[in-house]
N, C-alpha and C positions, 0 to 999 in steps of 0.2 A: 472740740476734741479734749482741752485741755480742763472740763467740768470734772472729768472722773478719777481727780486727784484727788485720793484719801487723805482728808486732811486733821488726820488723825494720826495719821502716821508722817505725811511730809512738813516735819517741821524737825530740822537741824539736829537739835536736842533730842527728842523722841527715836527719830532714825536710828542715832548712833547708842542708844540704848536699847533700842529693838535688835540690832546687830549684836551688840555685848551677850546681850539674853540667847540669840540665838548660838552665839559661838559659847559660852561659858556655861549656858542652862544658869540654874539656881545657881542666884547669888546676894550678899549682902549691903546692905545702906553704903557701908565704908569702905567696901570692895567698889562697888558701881560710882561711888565718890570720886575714889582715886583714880583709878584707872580713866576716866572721862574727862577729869580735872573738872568738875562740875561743882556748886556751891549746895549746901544743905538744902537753900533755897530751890536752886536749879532741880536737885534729881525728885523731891518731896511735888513739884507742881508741875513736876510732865508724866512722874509717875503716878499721881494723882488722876492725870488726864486719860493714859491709857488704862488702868484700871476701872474707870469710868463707862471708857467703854469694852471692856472687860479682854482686851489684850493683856493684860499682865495679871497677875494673881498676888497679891501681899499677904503675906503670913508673918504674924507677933506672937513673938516666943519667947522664953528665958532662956539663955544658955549661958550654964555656971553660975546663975544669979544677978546676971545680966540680962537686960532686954537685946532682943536681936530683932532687928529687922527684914526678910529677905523677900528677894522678887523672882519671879517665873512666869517665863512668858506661857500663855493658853494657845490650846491649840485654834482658837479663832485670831488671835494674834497673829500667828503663824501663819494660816489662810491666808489673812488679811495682808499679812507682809508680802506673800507669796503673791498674792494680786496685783501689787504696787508694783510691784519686781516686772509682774510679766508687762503692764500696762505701759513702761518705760521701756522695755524690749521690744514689745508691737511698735511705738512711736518710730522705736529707731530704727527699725525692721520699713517703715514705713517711708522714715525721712530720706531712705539710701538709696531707696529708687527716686530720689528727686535732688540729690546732691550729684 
């Protein structure tokens, strides 16, 4: 039962940035920084991960002559969270007739 955790999305960090995305929509490197309390390190190689498999979208820009970084989650993202969600809803839907 417990094979068809996305593990792409269940891991800590990722989770609570797939949530951020989805409550905030677009948004940037130092915004997703702070608000997470996350390290350079931290948002640069999870966001790395789900762009990879293409839940999030990165976009390099200049704004005012500055580089800007910003992220948005994809609607396969979105699916794919939405899957995760329901997969831990059926479990629990499940485990209640046995508690």
């Amino acid at each position: 039962m417990l094979d068809a955790i996305n593990e792409n999305i269940h891991q800590p960090t990722r989770t609570r940035i797939i949530i951020f995305l989805l409550v905030h929509g677009e948004t940037d490197f130092n915004s997703l920084k702070a608000a997470l309390e996350l390290s350079d390190g931290q948002v640069a190689n999870q966001i790395k991960q789900l762009e990879s498999v293409g839940y999030v979208e990165v976009k390099k820009e200049f704004f005012n002559r500055k580089p800007r970084t910003t992220y948005r989650l994809t609607e396969s993202g979105r699916q794919n969270f939405s899957e995760y969600i329901s997969y831990f809803e059926n479990i629990i839907k499940e485990l209640g007739t046995k508690i």
